[in-house]
C-alpha positions in Angstrom: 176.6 74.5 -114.6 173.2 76.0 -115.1 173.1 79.9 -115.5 169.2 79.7 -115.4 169.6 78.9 -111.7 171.4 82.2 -111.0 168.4 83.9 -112.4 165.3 83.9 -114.5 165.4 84.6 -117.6 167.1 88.3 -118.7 165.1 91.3 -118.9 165.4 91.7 -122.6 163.5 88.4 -123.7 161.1 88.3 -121.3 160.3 92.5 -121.2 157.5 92.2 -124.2 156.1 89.3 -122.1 155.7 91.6 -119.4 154.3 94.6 -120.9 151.8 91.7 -122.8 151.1 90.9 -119.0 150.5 94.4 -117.4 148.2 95.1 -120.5 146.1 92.7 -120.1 146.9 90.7 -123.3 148.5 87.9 -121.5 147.8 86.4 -118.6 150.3 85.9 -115.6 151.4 83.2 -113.7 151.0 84.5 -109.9 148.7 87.5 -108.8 148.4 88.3 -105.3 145.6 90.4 -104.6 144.7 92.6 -101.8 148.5 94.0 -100.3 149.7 96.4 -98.4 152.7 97.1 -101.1 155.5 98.3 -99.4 157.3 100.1 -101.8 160.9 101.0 -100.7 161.7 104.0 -103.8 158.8 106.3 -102.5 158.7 105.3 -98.8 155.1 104.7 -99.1 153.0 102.1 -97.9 150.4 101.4 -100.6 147.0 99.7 -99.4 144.9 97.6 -101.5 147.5 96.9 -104.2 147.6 93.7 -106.3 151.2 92.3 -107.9 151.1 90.5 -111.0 154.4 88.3 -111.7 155.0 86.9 -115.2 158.2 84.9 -116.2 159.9 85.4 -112.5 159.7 89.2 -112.9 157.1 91.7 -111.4 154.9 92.8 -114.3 152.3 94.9 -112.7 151.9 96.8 -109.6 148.7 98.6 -109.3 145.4 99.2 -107.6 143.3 96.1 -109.9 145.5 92.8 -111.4 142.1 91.7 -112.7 143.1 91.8 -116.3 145.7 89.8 -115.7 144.8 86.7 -114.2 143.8 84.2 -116.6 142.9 80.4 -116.7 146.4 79.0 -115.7 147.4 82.2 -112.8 147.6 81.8 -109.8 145.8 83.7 -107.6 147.2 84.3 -103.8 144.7 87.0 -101.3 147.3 88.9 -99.3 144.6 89.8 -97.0 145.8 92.9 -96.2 149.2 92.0 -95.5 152.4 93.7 -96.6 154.1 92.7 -99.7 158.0 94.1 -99.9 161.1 92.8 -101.2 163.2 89.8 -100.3 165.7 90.6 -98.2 169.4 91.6 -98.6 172.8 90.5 -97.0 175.0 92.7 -98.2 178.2 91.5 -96.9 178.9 87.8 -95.2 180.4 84.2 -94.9 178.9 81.3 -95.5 181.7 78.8 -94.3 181.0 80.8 -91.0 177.5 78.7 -91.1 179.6 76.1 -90.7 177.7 74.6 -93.5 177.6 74.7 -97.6 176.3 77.1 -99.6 173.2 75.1 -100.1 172.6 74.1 -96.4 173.3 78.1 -95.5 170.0 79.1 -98.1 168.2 76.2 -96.9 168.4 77.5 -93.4 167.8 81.3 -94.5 165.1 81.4 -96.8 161.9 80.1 -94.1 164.1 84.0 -92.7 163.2 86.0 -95.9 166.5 86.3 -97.1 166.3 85.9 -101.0 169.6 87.4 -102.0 173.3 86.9 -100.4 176.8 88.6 -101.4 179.0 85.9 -100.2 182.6 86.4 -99.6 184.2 83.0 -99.7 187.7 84.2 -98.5 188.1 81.3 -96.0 188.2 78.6 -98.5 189.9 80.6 -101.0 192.6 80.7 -97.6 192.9 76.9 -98.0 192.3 75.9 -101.2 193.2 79.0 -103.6 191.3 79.9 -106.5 189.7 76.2 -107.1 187.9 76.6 -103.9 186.4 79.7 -104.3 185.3 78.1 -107.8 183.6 75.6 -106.0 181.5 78.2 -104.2 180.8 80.2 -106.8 179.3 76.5 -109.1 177.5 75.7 -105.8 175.9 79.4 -105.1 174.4 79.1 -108.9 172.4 76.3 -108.0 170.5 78.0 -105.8 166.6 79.0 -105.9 167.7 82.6 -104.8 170.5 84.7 -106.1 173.9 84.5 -104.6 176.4 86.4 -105.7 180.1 86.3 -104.9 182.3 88.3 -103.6 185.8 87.7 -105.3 188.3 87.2 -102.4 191.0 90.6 -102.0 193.3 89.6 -99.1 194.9 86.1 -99.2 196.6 86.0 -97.6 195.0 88.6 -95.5 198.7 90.2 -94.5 201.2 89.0 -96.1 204.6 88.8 -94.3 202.5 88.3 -90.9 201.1 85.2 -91.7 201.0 82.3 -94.0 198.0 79.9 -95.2 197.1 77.4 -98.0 197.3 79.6 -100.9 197.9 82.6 -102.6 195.8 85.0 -104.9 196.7 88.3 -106.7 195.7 90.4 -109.1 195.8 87.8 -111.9 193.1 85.3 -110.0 191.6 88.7 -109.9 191.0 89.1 -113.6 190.1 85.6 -114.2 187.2 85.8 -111.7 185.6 89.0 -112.6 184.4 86.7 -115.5 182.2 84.5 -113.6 178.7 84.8 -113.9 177.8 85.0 -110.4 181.0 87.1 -109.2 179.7 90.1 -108.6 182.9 92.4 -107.2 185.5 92.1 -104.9 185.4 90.7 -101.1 186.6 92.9 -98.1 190.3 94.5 -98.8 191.3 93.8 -95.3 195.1 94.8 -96.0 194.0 98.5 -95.3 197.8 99.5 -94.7 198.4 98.0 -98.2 195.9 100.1 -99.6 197.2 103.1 -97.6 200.8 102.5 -99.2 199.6 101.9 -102.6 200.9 97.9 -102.0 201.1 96.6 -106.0 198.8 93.7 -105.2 196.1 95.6 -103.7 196.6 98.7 -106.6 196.2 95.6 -109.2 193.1 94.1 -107.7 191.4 97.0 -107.3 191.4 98.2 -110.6 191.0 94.7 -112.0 187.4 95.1 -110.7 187.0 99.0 -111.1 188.1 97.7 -114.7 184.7 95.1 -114.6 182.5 97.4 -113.3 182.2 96.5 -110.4 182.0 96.8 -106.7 185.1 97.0 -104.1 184.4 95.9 -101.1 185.9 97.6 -98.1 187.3 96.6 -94.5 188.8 99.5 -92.9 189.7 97.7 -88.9 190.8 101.0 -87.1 189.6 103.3 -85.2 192.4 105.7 -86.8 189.9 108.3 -89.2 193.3 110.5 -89.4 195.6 109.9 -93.1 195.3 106.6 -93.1 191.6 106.5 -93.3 191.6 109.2 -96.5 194.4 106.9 -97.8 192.3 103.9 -97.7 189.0 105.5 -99.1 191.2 107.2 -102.0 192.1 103.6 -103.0 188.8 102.4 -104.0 186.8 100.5 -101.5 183.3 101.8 -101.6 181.8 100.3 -98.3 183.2 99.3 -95.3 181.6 96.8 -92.3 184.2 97.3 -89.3 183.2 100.3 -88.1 181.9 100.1 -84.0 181.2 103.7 -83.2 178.6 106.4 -84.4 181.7 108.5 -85.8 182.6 105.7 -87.8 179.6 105.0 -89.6 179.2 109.2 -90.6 183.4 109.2 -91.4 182.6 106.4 -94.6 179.1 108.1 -95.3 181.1 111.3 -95.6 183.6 109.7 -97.5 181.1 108.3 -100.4 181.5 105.1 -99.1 178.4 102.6 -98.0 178.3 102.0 -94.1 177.4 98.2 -93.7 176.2 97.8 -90.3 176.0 94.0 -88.8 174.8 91.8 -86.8 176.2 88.8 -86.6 176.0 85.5 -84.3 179.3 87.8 -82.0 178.9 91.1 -83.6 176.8 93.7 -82.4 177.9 96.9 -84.0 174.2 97.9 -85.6 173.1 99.9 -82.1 176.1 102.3 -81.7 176.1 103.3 -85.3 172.7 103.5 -86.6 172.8 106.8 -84.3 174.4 108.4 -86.8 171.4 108.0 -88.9 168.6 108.4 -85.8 170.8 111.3 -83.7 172.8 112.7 -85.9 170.2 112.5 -89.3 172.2 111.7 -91.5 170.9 110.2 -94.8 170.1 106.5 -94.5 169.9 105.7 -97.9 174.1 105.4 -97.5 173.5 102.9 -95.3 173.4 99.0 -95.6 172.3 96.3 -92.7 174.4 93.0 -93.3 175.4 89.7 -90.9 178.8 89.3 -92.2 179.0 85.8 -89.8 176.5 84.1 -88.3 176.8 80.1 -87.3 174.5 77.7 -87.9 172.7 77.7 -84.1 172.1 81.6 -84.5 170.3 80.6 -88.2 168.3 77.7 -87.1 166.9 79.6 -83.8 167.0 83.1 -84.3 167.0 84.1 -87.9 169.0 85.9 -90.7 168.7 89.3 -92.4 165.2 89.3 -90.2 166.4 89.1 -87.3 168.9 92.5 -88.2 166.4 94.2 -89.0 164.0 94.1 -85.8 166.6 94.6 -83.9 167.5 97.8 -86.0 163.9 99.0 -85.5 164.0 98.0 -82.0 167.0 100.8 -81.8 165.4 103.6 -83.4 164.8 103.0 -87.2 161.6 103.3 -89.0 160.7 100.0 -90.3 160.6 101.4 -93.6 164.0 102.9 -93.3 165.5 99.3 -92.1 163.8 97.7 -94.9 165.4 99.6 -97.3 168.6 98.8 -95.8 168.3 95.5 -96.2 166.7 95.7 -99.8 167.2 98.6 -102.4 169.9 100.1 -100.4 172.1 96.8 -100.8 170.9 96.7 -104.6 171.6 100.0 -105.9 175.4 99.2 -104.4 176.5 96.4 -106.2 174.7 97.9 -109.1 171.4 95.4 -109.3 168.9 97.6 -108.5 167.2 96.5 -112.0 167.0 93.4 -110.7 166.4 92.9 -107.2 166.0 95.6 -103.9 162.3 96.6 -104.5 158.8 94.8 -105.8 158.4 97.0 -109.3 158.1 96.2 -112.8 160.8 93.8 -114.0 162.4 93.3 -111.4 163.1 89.6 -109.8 160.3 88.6 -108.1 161.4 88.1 -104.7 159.0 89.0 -102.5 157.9 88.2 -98.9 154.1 88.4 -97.7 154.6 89.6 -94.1 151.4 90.1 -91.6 153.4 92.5 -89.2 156.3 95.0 -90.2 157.8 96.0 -87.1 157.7 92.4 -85.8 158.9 91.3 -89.2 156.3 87.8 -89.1 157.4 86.6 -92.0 154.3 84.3 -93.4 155.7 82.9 -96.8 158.7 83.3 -98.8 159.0 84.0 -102.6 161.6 83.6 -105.2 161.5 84.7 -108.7 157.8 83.9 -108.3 157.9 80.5 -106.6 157.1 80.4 -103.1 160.2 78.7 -101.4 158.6 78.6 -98.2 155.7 79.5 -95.5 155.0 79.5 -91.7 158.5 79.1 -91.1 159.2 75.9 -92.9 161.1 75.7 -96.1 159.1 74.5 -99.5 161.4 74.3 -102.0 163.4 71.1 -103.5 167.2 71.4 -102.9 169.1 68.5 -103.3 172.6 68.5 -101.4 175.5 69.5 -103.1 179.1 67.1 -103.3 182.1 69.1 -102.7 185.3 66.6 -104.5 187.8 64.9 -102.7 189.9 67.2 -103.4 188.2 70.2 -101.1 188.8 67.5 -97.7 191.3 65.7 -95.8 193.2 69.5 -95.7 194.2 68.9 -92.3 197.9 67.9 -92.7 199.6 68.1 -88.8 202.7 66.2 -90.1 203.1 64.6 -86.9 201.1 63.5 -83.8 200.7 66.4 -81.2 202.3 66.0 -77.8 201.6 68.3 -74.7 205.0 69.3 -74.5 204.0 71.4 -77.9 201.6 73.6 -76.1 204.5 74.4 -73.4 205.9 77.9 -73.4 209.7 77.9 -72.4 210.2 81.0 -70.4 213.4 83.7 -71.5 216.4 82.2 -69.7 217.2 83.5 -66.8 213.7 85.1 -66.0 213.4 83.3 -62.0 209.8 83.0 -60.7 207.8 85.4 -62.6 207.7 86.6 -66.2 205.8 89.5 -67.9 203.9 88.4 -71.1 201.8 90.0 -73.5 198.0 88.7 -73.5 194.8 88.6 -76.0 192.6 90.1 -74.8 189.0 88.9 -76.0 186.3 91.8 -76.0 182.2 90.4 -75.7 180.6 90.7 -78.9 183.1 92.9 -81.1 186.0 91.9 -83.5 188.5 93.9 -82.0 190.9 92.3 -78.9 192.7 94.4 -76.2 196.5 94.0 -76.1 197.0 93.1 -72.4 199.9 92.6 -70.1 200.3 90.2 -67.3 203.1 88.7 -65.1 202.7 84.9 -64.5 204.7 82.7 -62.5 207.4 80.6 -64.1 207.7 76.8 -62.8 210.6 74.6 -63.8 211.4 77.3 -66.7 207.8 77.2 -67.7 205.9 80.0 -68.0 202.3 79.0 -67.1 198.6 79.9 -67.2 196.7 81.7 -64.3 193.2 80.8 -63.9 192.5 83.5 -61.4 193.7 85.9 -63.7 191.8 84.3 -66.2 194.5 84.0 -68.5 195.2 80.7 -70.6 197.0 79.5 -72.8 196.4 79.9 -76.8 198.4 78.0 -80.0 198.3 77.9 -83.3 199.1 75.0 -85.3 200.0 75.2 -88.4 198.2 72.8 -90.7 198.5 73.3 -94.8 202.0 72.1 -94.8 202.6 69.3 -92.0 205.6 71.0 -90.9 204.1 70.1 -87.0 205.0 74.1 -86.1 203.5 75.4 -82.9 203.2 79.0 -81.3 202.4 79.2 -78.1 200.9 82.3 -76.5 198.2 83.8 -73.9 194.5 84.7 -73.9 192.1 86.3 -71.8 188.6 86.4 -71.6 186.9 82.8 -71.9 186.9 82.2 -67.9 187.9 78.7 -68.1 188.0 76.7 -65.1 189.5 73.0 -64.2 191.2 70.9 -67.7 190.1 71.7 -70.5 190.8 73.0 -74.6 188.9 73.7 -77.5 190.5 73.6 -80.9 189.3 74.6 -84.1 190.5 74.6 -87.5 188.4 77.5 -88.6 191.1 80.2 -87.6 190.3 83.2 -89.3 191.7 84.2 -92.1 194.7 81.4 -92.4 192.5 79.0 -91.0 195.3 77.1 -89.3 194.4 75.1 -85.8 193.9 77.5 -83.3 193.6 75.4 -79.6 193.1 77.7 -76.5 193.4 75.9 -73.3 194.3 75.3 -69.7 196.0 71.7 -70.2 198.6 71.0 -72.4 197.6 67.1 -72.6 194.2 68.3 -73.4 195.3 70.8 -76.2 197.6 67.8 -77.7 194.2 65.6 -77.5 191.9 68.0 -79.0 194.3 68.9 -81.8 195.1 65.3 -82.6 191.4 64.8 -82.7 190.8 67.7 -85.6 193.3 65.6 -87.4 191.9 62.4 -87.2 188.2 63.9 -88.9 189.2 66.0 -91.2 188.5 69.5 -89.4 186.0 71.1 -87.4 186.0 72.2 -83.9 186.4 69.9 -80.6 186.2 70.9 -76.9 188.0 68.3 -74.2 187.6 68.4 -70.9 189.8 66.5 -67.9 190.9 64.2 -71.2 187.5 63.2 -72.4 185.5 64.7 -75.6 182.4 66.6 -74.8 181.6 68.5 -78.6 182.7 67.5 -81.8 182.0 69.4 -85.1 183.1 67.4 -87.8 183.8 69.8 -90.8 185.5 68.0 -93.6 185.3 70.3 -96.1 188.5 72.5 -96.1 188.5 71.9 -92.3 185.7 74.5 -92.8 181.9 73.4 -93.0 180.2 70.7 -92.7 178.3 68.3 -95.3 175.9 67.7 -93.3 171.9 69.3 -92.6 172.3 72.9 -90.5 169.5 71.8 -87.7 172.0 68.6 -87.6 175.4 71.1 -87.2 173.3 73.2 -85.0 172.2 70.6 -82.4 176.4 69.9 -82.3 177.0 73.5 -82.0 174.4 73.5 -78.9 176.6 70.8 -77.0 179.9 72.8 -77.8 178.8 75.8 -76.2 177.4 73.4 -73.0 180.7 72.3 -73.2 181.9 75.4 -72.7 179.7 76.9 -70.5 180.3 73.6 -67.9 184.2 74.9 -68.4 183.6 78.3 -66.7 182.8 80.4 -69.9 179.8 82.7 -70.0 181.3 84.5 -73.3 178.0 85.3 -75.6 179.2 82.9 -78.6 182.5 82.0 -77.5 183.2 79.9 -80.4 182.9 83.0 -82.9 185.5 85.0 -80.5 187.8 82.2 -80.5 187.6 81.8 -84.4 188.9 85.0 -84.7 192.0 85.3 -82.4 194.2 84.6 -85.3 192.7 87.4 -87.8 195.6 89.6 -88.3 194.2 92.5 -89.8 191.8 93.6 -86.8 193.3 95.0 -83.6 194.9 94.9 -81.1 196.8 91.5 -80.9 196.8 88.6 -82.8 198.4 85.7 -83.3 199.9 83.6 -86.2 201.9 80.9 -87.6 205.0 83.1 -88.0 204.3 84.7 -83.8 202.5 87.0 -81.8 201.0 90.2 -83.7 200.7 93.7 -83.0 197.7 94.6 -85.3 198.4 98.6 -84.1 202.0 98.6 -85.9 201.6 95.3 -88.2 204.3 94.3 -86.9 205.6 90.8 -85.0 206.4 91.2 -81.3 207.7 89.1 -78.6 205.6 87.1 -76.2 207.3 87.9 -73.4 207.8 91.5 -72.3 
């Protein structure tokens, strides 16, 4: 393991080379001459500035680099373009790429993201604290920093769900020795928090203890007690907020607001009003993805593509630069090294001939260009996950479509009254619905003009074979079909959501035959396959490759009846049992208002 790949060299041995450099008594290794400097501290943006670079750190910033260009320098003519900083995200998940840690920055540099805070809390949900390891070796091979998130919440609420592993505040303490862990990931548990739960008390100070940075994840609209409790506790930033009041209640509080936009998540528009209606001060705020799959990557961009669209809802483009740059820096702490383009800092950089726009023309990386015109430059060799991180699909048993049937309460005649998921377009949150469904042969069953279906979750770390049955709303699915996925947020069991049983059983069987991934059946035949072998949770293979498979499983869909913008991300979720309403779980149906279990049927 390589700690130079993290990052270039540290200040303190190269700091004489660059004061040699900005001198004039050495000469540097890049120069780029003529830019439009884009400098995110003053809020200025500088004309006719050159950049000298020396080392993989900025060593100049000034009006003439002359002095320091030499026989071996390089010498790139901005033209007139804008130089700023490499982008920021502040807060995301790679396994949500659907792809490794190298495929994910192999997709998102030709973007002009040149740092990432990764929270790998979905394989730390299969594989424990060896899995997140495996992350963490893999992010510092990278030609652009990736730090890691330590995971907080696994699993993410305990007593309402079980996965693959445990962590606690011991795991804690080990990881905040990593080189590239750079704080702790989301504390989802925010009731835990709230009622000063042991675990969550020892985790945060393990990192308070490091120095360094508690992530946040505050899922309710509840800014009452519970809301002070949580922020009392130690979380300094929070991404779940969906309204303009949330974003100024954690800006009030001293906490970051991380607004994102992800591949399903659109929560940037409502709240950046707090910043462009309200005026409050934006340097409190942060732009991040948190999940974006591989399709959304390939075709429409990373950290860019947050930005124009917070521009295109009010922002300055300087202001949603720094939101995506110095902002993210200065909170976790690395504002010495990355966030801006000055004087010893990382040389990140991206050469851009339109700001609002964001055309990104070429991509640098501690002084390297990485890539340019859109098309990656830079040598990364695939990464080999062990043995040991696949084949974690363990069913126990083969499925049959009697598991996906839901026995109605005895006695309950032609009807029944059940509760229902409701999925909401393009936001975490569900709706806790009601419905009354007919009841044949003591089975309760799905109602397509209702748009209800039916929903299961298999559990698959153990191979005990368990199945709950339940009911969803929201895809539109018409005739026989099921998807199934084993990348079931946060336990990452089998979630299969369906209107035929025989086509749940096949589509779950199938996820057990490769390993992982996510299938869609219709009338008994496949029509998508995503083979993710690793953990049941990425892929190893190239992102356009994932990308072109993720295109036929939302055809798939879309032939099924549903018109859901990215479907697959919504039905990901619909076992995450620490964001309202209702969830559920291996252990039942969950009420995410109360945290507590409830009964299917009403």
């Amino acid at each position: 393991m390589s700690q130079s790949r993290l990052s270039p060299e540290p200040f303190d041995r190269v700091a004489p080379h660059l004061v040699d450099v900005a001198m004039g008594r050495a000469a540097a290794d890049l120069v780029v001459r003529n830019a439009c400097w884009v400098n995110v501290h003053s809020g200025e943006i500088i004309a006719a500035t050159d950049i000298a670079v020396k080392a993989g750190r900025f060593a100049y910033c000034g009006p003439d680099a002359a002095h320091t260009i030499g026989e071996g320098t390089r010498v790139v003519d901005a033209a007139g373009r804008y130089v700023m900083p490499g982008l920021c995200d502040a807060h995301m998940h790679v396994e949500s790429g659907m792809v490794t840690v190298t495929e994910f920055c192999r997709a998102v540099i030709p973007h002009g993201t040149t740092s990432m805070f990764i929270d790998p809390h979905e394989i730390a949900n299969v594989l424990g604290l060896p899995g997140v390891k495996l992350m963490h070796d893999e992010a510092l091979e990278q030609p652009v920093n990736v730090w890691v998130q330590m995971p907080s919440c696994v699993p993410s609420a305990p007593g309402l769900e079980e996965g693959g592993a445990v962590l606690g505040p011991a795991d804690v303490a080990e990881a905040m020795g990593w080189p590239a862990i750079i704080g702790l990931g989301e504390v989802m548990n925010f009731p835990g928090v709230a009622a000063n739960d042991a675990t969550m008390v020892g985790e945060i100070a393990a990192t308070r203890r490091a120095g360094k940075t508690v992530g946040g994840h505050y899922a309710s609209p509840d800014l009452g007690r519970a809301f002070h409790g949580y922020v009392a506790g130690g979380p300094e930033d929070d991404h779940e907020g969906t309204r303009m009041e949330d974003a100024a209640a954690r800006v009030r509080q001293g906490m970051k607001a991380m607004l994102r936009l992800g591949s399903a998540w659109y929560d940037v528009a409502a709240q950046v009003r707090a910043i462009t209606e309200m005026g409050l001060e934006s340097r409190h705020f942060i732009l991040c993805t948190d999940d974006c799959h591989s399709g959304t990557l390939v075709r429409e961009g990373h950290m860019d593509r947050v930005v124009r669209h917070a521009i295109s809802r009010g922002l300055k483009p300087m202001t949603a630069i720094q939101m995506a740059t110095i902002n993210t820096a200065e909170h976790f702490k690395l504002e010495r090294e990355i966030g801006s383009v000055t004087p010893g800092r990382r040389a990140d950089f991206l050469i851009v001939s339109d700001l609002t726009e964001l055309t990104i023309d070429e991509v640098y990386g501690r002084g390297v260009r990485l890539a340019a015109s859109g098309k990656l430059e830079a040598d990364m060799p695939a990464y080999a996950y062990p043995a040991s991180a696949k084949a974690t699909v363990k069913l126990g048993r083969p499925l049959t479509p009697e598991d996906f049937r839901v026995a109605a309460p005895a006695g309950a005649g032609g009807t029944a009254k059940v509760r229902v998921i409701g999925v909401v377009e393009n936001q975490a949150p569900t709706k806790a619905l009601t419905a009354t469904i007919r009841v044949v042969d003591g089975v309760a069953m799905p109602d397509a003009a209702s748009d209800i279906c039916r929903i299961a979750l298999v559990e698959r770390h153990r191979a005990g074979g368990e199945v709950v049955n339940g009911f969803v709303s929201g895809f539109g699915y018409r005739g026989r079909c099921a998807m199934a996925s084993t990348v079931a947020h946060d336990s990452h069991h089998m979630i299969v959501v369906g209107t035929s049983e025989a086509d749940m059983a096949l589509a779950a069987n199938r996820l057990g035959e490769v390993g992982g991934g996510v299938t869609f059946f219709a009338d008994s035949e496949e029509r998508a396959l995503i083979e993710m072998p690793i953990a049941g949770l990425m892929s190893d293979e190239r992102a356009e490759i994932v990308a072109a498979k993720a295109d036929r499983l939302i055809a798939a869909m879309r032939d099924a009846g549903c018109t859901l913008n990215n479907a697959y991300m919504q039905h990901s979720l619909l076992a995450l049992v620490v964001i309202p309403s209702l969830r559920i779980s291996d252990k039942g149906i969950v009420d995410v208002e109360t945290f507590e279990l409830v009964d299917l049927f009403l």
